[in-house]
BAFI-3210 file (N, C-alpha, C; in Angstrom, 3 decimals, decimal comma, padded with zeros to 6 digits):
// residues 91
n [1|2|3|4|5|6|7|8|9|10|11|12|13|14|15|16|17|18|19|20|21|22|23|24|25|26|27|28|29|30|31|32|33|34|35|36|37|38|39|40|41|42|43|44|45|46|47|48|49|50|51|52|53|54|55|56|57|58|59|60|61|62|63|64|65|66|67|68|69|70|71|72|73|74|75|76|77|78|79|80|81|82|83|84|85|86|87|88|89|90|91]
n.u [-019,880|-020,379|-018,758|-020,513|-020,527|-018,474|-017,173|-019,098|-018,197|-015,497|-015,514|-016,936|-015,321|-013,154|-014,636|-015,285|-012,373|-011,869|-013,023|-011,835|-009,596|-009,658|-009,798|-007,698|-005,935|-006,766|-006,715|-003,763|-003,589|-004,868|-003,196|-000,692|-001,003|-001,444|000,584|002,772|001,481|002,179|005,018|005,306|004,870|006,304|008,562|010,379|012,110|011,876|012,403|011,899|010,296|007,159|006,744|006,296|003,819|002,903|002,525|001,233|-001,443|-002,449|-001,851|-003,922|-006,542|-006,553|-007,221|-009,371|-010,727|-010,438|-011,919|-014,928|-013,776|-012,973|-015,039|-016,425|-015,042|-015,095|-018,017|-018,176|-016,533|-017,857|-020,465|-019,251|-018,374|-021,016|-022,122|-021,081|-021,825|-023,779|-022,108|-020,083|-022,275|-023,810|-026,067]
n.v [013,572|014,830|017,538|016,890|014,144|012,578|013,755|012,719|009,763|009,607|010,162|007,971|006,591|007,061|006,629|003,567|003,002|004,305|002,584|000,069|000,361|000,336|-002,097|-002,663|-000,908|-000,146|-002,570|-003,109|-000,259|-000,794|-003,598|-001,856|-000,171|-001,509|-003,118|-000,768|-000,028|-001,785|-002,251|000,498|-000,309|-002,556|-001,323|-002,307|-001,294|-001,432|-001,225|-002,726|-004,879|-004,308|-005,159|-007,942|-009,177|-006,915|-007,720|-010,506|-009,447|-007,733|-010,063|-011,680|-009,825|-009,292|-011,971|-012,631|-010,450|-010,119|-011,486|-010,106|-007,556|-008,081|-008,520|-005,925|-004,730|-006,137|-005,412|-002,255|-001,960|-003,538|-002,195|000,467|-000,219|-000,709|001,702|003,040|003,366|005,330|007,274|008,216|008,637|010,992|010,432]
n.w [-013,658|-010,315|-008,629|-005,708|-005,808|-006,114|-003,268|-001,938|-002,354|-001,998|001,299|001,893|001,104|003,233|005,951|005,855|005,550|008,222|009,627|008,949|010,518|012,655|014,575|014,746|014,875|017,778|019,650|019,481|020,457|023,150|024,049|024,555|026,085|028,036|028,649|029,196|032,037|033,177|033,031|034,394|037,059|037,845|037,233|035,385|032,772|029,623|026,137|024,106|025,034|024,316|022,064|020,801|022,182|021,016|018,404|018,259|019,730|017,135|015,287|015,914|016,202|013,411|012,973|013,974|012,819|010,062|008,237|008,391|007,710|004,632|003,523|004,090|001,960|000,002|-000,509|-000,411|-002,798|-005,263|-004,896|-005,691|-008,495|-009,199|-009,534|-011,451|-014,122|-013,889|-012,543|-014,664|-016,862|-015,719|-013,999]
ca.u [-019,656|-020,209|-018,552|-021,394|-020,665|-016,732|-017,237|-019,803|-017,140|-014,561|-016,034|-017,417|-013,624|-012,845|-015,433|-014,394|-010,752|-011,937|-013,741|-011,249|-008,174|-010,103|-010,126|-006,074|-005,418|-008,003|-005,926|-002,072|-003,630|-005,348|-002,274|000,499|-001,411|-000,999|002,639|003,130|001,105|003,257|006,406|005,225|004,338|007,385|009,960|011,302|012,407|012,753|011,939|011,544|008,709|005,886|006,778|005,492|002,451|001,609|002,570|000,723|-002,594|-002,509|-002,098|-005,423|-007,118|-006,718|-007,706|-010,806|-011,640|-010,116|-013,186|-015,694|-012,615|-012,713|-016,688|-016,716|-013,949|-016,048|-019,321|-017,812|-016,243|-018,797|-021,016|-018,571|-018,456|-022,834|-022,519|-020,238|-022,421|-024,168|-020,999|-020,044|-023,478|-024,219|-027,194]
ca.v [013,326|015,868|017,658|016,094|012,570|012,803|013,996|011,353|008,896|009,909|010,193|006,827|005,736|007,612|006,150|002,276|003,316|004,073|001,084|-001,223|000,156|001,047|-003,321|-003,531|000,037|-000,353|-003,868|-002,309|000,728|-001,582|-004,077|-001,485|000,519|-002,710|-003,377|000,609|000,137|-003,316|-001,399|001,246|-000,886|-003,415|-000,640|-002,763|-000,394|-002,287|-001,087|-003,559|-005,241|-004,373|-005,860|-009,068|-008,795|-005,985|-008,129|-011,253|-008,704|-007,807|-011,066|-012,623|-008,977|-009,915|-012,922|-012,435|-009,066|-010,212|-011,406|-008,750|-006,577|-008,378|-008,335|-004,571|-003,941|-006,473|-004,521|-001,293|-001,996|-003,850|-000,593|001,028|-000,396|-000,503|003,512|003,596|004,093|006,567|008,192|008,646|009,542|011,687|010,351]
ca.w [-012,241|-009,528|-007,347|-004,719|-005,989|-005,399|-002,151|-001,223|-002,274|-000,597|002,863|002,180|001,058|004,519|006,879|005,663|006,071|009,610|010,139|008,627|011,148|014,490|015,227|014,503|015,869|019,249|019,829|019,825|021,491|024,600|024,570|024,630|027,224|029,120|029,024|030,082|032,947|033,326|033,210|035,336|038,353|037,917|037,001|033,943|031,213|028,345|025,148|023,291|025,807|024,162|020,610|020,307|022,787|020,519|017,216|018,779|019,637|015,890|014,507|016,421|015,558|011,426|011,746|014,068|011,907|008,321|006,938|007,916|006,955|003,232|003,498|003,993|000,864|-001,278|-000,774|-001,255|-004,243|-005,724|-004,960|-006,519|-009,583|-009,751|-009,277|-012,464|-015,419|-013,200|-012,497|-016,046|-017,467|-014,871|-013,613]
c.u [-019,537|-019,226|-018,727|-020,655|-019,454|-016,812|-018,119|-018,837|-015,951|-014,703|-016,430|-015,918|-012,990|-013,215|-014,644|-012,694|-011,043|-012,041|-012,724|-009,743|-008,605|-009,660|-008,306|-005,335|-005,895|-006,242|-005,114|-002,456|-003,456|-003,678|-000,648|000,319|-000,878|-000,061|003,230|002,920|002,030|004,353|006,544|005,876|005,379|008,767|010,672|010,998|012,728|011,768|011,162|010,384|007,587|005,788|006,368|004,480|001,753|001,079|001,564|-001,059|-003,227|-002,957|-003,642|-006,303|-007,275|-007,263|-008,891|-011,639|-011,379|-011,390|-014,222|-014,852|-013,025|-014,443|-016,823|-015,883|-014,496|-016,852|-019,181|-017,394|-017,363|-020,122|-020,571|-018,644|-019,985|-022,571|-022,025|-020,644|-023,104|-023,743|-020,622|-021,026|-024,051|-025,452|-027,620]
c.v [014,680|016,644|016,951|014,886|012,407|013,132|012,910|010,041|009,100|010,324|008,903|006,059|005,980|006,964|004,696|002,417|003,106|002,769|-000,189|-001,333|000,266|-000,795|-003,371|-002,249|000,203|-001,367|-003,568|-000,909|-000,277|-002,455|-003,152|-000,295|-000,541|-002,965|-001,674|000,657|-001,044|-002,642|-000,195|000,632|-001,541|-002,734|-001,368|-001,601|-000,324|-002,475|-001,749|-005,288|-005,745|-005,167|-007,095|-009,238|-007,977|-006,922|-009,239|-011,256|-008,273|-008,801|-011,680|-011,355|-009,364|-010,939|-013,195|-012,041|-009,419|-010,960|-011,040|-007,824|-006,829|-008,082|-007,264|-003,855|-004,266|-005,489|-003,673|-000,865|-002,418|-002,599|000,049|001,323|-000,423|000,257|004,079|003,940|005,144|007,734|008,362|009,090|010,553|011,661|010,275]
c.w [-011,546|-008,573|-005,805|-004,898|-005,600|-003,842|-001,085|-001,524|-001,676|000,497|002,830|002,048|003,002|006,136|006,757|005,830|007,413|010,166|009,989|009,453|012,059|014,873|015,189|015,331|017,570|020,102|020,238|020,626|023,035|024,665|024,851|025,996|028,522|029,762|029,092|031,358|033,542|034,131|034,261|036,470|038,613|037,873|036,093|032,993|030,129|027,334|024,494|023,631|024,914|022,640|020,357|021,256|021,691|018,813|017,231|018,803|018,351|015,296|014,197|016,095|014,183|011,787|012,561|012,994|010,341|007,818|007,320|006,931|005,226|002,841|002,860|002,764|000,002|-001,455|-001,087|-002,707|-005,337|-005,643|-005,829|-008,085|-010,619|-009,977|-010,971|-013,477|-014,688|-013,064|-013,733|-016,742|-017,157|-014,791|-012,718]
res [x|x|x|x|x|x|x|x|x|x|x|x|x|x|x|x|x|x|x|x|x|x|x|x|x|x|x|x|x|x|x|x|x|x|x|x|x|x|x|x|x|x|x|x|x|x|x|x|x|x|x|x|x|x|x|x|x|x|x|x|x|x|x|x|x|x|x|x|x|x|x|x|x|x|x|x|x|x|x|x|x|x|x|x|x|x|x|x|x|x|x]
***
């Protein structure tokens, strides 16, 4: 196993990382932006506001995105595991 080949796997571990938090992190970004701008405008100052809007925004995120999400972990892995006599023989 290479140098190269390690490095192409972990950027590909990296990229899917990305991909698999941007739909759950996006979500609690946009809804907590929301209830700031909320709080702005209304002058309520209360912490603990944004916590279930954001928990709520989450929830329906997973379970839109949870099975591409599981899709995109199968395929990888399953990749993964093709690459493996490759990766050990160095071929």
């Amino acid at each position: 196993m290479t140098d190269v080949q390690v490095l192409h796997i972990g950027t590909q571990a990296m990229v899917l990382a990305t991909k698999l938090a941007a739909p759950i992190l996006i979500t609690a970004l946009l809804i907590g932006f929301a209830i700031s701008l909320f709080q702005s405008v209304t002058q309520i100052q209360e912490a603990t506001l944004s916590f279930v809007p954001k928990a709520a925004g989450v929830a329906v995120a997973l379970i839109f995105s949870g099975n591409w999400m599981l899709h995109e972990v199968t395929s990888f892995t399953t990749a993964l595991f093709d690459q493996l006599p490759q990766l050990i023989h160095g071929g």
